[in-house]
C-alpha positions in Angstrom: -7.5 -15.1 -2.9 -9.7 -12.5 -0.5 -9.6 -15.0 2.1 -6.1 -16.1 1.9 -5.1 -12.5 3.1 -8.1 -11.8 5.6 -9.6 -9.4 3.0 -12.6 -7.6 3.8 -12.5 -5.3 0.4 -12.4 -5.7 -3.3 -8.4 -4.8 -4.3 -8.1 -2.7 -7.5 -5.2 -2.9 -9.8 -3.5 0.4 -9.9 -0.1 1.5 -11.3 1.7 4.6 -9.2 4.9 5.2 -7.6 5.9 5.4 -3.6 8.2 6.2 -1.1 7.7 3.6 2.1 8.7 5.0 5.6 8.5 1.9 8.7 9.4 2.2 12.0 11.2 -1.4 13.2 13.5 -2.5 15.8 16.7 -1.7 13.5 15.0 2.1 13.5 13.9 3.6 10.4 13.4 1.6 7.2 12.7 3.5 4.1 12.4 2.2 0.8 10.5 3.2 -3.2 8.9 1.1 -5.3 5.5 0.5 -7.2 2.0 0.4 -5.5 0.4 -3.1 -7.2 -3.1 -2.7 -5.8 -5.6 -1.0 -3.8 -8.6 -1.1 -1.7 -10.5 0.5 0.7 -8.8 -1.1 3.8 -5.2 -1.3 2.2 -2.6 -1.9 -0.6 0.1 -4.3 -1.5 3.1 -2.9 -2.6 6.4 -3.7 -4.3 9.2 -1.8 -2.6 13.2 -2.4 -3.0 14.3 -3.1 0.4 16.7 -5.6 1.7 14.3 -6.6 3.9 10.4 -6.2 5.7 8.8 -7.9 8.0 5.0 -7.8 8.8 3.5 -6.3 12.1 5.6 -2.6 10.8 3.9 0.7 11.5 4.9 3.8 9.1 3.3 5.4 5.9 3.4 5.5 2.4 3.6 8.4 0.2 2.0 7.5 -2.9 1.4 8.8 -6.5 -1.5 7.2 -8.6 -2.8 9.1 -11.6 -1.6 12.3 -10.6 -2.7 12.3 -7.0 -0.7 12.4 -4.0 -1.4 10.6 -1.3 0.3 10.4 2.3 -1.2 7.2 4.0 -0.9 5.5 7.5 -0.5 1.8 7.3 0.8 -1.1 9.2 2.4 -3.9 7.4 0.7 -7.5 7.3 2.4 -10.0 5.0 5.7 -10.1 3.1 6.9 -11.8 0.5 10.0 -12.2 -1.7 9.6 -11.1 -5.6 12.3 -11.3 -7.8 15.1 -8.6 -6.8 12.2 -6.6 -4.4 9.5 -7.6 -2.1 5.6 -7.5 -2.0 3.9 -6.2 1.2 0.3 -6.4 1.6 -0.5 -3.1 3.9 -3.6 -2.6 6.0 -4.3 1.2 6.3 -4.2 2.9 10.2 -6.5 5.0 11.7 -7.2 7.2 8.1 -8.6 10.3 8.2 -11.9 11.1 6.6 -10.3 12.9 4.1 -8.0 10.1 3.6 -10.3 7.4 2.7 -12.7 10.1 0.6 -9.0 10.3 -1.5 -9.3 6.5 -1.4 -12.4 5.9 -2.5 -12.0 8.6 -5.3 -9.3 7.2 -6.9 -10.7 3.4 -6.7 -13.6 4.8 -8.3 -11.6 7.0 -11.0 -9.1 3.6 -11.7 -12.2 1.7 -12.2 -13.9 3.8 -14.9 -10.3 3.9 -16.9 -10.3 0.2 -16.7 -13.9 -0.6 -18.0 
């Protein structure tokens, strides 16, 4: 499935909550939903939204085992699940501290897992 997406990174599952902010031509799309995995270059996510599209810049606020995060992505896929949507998001010009947060909490989700 790596390929499929034009992964680069490992995805880990992760459970956590988010708020989704995207600038398109309609203006200001903003949406909540559930962060479904994560990796060092991105995250798909499953947000309630009438619609997405890919090619979207904006950020997500997310909260994964009691961190907050506020990230920078641009939106590369979308597809349609059930009453929401699943976006696969490839992160934008992070900070360092951004992806040490990253890599942190990929590292603390996969200890709980093993």
């Amino acid at each position: 499935m790596g390929a499929e997406h034009g992964r680069s990174a490992e995805r880990v599952p992760v459970e956590g909550t988010l708020r989704l902010m995207v600038k398109s031509g309609a203006g200001l799309l903003v949406g909540s939903g559930e962060i479904v995995d994560l990796s060092s270059g991105g995250c798909a996510i499953r947000v309630q939204h009438r619609s997405m599209a890919p090619g979207l810049f904006g950020r997500i606020h997310v909260e994964i085992a009691g961190e907050s995060l506020s990230l920078p992505i641009v939106t590369r896929w979308v597809r349609p699940d059930a009453d929401a949507w699943i976006v696969g998001c490839r992160f934008h010009e992070l900070t360092f501290e951004d992806q040490k947060a990253i890599h942190a909490l990929i590292a603390e989700t996969q200890e709980i897992a093993i």
